[in-house]
N, C-alpha and C positions, 0 to 999 in steps of 0.2 A: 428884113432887118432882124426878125426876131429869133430866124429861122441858126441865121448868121452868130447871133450873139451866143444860142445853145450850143451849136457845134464848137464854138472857144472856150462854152464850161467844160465841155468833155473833154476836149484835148488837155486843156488845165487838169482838170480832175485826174485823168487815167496817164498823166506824165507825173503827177505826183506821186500815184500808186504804183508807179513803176520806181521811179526815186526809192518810197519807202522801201518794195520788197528788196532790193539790192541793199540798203544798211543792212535789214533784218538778215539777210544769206551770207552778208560780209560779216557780220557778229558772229552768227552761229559757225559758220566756218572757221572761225578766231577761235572758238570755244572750242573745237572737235581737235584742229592739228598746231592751236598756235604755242608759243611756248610757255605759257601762263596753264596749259589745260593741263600737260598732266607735273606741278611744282614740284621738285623736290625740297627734300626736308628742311626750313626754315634753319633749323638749331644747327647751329656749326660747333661741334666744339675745339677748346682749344688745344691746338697740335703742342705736343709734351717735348721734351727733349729726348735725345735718342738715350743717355742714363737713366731718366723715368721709363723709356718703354721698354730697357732691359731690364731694370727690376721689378716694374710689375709682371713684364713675361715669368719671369723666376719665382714668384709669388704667386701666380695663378698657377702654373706648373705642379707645385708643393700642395697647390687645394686638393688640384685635379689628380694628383696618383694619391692612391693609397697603399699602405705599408703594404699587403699586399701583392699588388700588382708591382710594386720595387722591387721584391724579393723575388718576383719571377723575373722581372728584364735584369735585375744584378746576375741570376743562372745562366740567361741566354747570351751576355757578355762574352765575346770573344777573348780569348789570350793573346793577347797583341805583343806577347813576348819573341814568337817563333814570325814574325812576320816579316818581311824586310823592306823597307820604305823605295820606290820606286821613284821617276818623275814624276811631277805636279802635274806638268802636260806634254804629250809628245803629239806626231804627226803618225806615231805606229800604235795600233792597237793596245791598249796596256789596261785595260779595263773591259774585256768586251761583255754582254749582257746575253749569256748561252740558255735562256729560257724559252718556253713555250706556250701559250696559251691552252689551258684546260675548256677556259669562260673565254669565250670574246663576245657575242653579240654582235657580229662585222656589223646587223643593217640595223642597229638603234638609230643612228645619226640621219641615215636616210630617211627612215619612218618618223623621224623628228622636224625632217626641213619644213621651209614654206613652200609657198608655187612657186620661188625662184630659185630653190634648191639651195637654200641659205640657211646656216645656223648662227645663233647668235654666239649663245654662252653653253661650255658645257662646263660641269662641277664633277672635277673628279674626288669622291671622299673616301679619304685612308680610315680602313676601318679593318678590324678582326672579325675572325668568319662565325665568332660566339657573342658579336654582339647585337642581337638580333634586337632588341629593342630600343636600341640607337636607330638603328638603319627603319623600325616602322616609325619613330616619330619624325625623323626626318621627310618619310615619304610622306605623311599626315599634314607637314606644312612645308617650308620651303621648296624640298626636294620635288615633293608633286606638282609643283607649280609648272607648265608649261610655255608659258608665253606671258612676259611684259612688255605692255607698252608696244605689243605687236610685232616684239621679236620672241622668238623661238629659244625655247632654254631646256636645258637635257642634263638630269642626274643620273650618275652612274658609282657605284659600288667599286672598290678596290681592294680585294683580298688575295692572301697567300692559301694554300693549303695546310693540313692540318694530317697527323697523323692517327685522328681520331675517324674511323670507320663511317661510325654514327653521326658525327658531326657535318662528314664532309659529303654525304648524303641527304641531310635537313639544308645544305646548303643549293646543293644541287636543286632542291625542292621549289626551296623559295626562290633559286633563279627562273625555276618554271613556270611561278605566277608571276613576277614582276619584269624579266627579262632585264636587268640591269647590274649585272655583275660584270665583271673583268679579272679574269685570276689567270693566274702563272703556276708553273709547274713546282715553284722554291717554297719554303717552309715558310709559314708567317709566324713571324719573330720580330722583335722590335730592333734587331742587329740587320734587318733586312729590310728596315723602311726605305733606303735608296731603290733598294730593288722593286719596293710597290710604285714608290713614284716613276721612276724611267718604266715599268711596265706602260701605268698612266701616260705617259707621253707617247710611247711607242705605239701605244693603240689610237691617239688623236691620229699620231702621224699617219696612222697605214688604213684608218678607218671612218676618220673626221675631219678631213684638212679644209670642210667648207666651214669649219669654225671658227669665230673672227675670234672669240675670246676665249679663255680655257683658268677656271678658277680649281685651285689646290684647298682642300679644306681638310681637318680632322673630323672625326665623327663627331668630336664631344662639342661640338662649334652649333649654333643657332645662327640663321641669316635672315637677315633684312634684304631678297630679292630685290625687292622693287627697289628700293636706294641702292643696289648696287647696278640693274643694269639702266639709273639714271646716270647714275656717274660713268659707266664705261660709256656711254653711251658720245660723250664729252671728249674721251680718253682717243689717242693714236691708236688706228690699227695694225700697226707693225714696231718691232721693236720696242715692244711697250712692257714695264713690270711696275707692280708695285706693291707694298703690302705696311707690315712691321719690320721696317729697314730697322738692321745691324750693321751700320758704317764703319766701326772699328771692331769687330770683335776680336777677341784670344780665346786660344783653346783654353779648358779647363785642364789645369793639369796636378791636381788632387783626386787620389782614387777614392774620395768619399762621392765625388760628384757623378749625378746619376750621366754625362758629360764626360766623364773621364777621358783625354783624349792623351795617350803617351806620344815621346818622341816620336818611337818607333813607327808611330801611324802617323802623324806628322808632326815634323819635325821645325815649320816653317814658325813664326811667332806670331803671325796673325793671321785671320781668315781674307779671303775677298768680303766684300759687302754682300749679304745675302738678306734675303727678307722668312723672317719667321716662319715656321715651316706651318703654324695651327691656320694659317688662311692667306692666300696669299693669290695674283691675279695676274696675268700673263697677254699677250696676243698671240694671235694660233701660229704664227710664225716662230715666235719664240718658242713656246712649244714644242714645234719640230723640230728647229735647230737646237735646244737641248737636249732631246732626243740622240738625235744625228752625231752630236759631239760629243755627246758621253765617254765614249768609248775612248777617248784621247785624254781623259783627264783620271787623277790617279782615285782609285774609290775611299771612299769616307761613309763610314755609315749612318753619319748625322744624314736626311735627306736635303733641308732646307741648305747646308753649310756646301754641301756636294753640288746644290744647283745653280749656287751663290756663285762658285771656282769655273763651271760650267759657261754661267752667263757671263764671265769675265773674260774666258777665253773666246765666246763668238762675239764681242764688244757691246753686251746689251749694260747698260747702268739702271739699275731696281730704283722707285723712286719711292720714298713714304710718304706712307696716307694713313695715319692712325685709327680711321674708319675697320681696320678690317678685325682689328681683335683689342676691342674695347674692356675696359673693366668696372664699367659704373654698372647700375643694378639691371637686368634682363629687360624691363621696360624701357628702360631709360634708352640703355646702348640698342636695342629695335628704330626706337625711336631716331635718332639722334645719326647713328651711322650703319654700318652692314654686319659687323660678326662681334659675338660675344662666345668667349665658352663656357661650359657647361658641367656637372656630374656626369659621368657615365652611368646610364640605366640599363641595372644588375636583373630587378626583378620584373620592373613593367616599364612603360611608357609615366612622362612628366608631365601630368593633364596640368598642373600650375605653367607649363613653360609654353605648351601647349595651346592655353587659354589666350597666354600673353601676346603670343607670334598669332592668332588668330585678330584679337582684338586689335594691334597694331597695322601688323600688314598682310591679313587677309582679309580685312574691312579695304585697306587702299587698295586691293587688288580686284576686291569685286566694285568698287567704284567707278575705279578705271574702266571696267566692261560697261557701266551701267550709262558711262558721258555720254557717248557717241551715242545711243540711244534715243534718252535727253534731249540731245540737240536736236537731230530730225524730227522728233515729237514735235518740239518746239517751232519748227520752221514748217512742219506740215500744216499745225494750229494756226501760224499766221500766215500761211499760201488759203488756207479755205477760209479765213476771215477777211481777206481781201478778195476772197472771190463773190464772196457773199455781196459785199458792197458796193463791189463793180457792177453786179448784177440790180441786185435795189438799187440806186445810185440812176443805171440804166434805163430798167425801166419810169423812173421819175422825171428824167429829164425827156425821155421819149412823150412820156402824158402830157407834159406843160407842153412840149413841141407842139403837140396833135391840139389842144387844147388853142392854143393861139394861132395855129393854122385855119381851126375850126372858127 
């Protein structure tokens, strides 16, 4: 009888202990992939109106060029006098893109996958081939990041050539330690930014097409990875845009505006809707069929205005998300959503912005590595604390056995 009553303590006992460790595996596994583990950012802020977010675009614009750097893109302004305005779009070639790759990197994308041959997000960033400490800060934070959240994230360089000997030698250089350039055989000029962007594209298309997403950014831009690929993460994988939507714009048609847009180049009175050219987020489908389609719509050297008439032509509609090119202060906008822009750094690298994108989100970035850790720690500590007890537990109830058999 007594023998009888121990063997129903243990079955009790060690059905309990199985009870518990299954909560305990079920929590910790909540903790590792549930959607509580890795939150994004709490603070929302409020979506402005598309008039607010053209005029602060226009006003951070004015921060960001110096007189300057005006005076050289006012030089590099074409004469849109001798030009003759073609179709908006045809089905016959009317824009074709007769460049060449100097830089490709064909296997960045591959040497980037996971073990399913997947990439997440790549960053293509328009940048000048003399802006060498843009391109190390960026590689110092966001750009160097390669994986959130367990997807796979790849930054890449986009420049033109230069007629500077010595320049385009130091460039060559640093594509040698870093391997993430992309350049074409055209001049880099700022009458040429279309032609960096369709490069950008042209090289997803022919060299990255396992990319689900494909973000546009300028240099002078800071990003909040990690809040951006929570949000794609949300986001459609096909026929997806979105950024700093311009739902109605008009051309500028005052030659004091760095904008200037004459009849002659078009002549039409409003743009398509296009999203701001300083940052802005795609799916890789779109992508390519921008790419693809280019060549059917008439050129524009605004880049963002050209990709806007582009995506109207394959039926893609751009959606805003004010996230991507915020204007409250460098902490704040990390904080809060994905891009803010920046000064251009002339003489060294921004250890102040530097600090900032550190303390923000490369604290959540190394956290993120450190969960999953954590949790197995954690459920290792309570797998051998219940082994411990099982065991004492065992031998106690064997002693009283032998002890009343005795």
């Amino acid at each position: 009888m007594c023998m009888i009553r121990t063997y129903s303590l243990l079955r009790m006992f060690y059905t309990i202990v199985l009870v518990y460790v299954f909560v305990v595996c079920l929590l910790v596994g909540y903790s590792v992939v549930g959607p509580d583990a890795y939150p994004p950012t709490t603070e929302k802020p409020t979506v402005p109106s598309i008039d607010d977010l053209e005029e602060a675009s226009l006003n951070i614009s004015s921060i960001r060029q110096t007189e300057e750097e005006w005076e050289r893109i006012s030089d590099e302004i074409p004469d849109w006098a001798n030009i003759t305005t073609g179709p908006l779009f045809s089905d016959e070639v009317i824009n074709p893109h007769p460049f060449n790759f100097t830089i490709a990197n064909k296997d960045a994308c591959f040497r980037r996958n996971d073990t399913k041959g997947q990439l997440f997000l790549v960053i293509l960033v328009k940048c000048r081939p003399n802006e060498t400490y843009d391109r190390e800060q960026i590689r110092r934070t966001w750009g160097g990041v390669k994986q959130v959240l367990g997807r796979r994230t790849l930054t890449m360089f986009l420049v033109g050539q230069t007629t500077d000997s010595v320049a385009n030698s130091k460039l060559r250089d640093e594509d040698n330690d870093h391997r993430d350039f992309i350049q074409e055989d055209f001049i880099d000029a700022y009458h040429n930014m279309t032609h960096k962007t369709i490069m950008g594209l042209k090289w997803v298309a022919l060299f990255c097409r396992q990319a689900s997403y494909v973000l546009s950014v300028d240099s002078d831009m800071t990003l909040n990875i990690y809040n951006l690929v929570v949000r794609l993460i949300e986001m459609p994988r096909t026929s997806f845009a979105e950024g700093n939507l311009r739902a109605d714009p008009k051309p500028h048609r005052s030659r004091e505006s760095k904008w200037y847009t004459p009849y002659d180049m078009y002549p039409e009175p409003t743009y398509a809707p296009f999203l701001n050219g300083a940052c802005y987020a795609m799916s890789g489908d779109v992508a390519i069929s921008v790419y693809r389609e280019s060549v059917h719509v008439r050129f524009l050297q605004w880049d963002d205005v050209f990709v806007g008439l582009v995506m109207k032509r394959v039926g893609v509609q751009p959606g805003l998300c004010p996230l991507y090119e915020q204007f409250h202060g460098v902490k704040v906008a990390l904080r809060r959503g994905i891009g803010r822009g920046l000064r251009h750094n002339i003489k060294k690298v921004n250890e102040y912005v530097i600090n900032i994108w550190e303390n923000v989100v490369g604290k959540r970035l190394r956290n993120e590595n450190k969960t999953p850790h954590f949790a197995w720690s954690l459920l290792l500590l309570n797998v051998v604390f219940i082994v411990a007890i099982c065991i004492g537990c065992s031998i106690h109830i064997w002693t009283i056995a032998e002890t009343e058999k005795a």
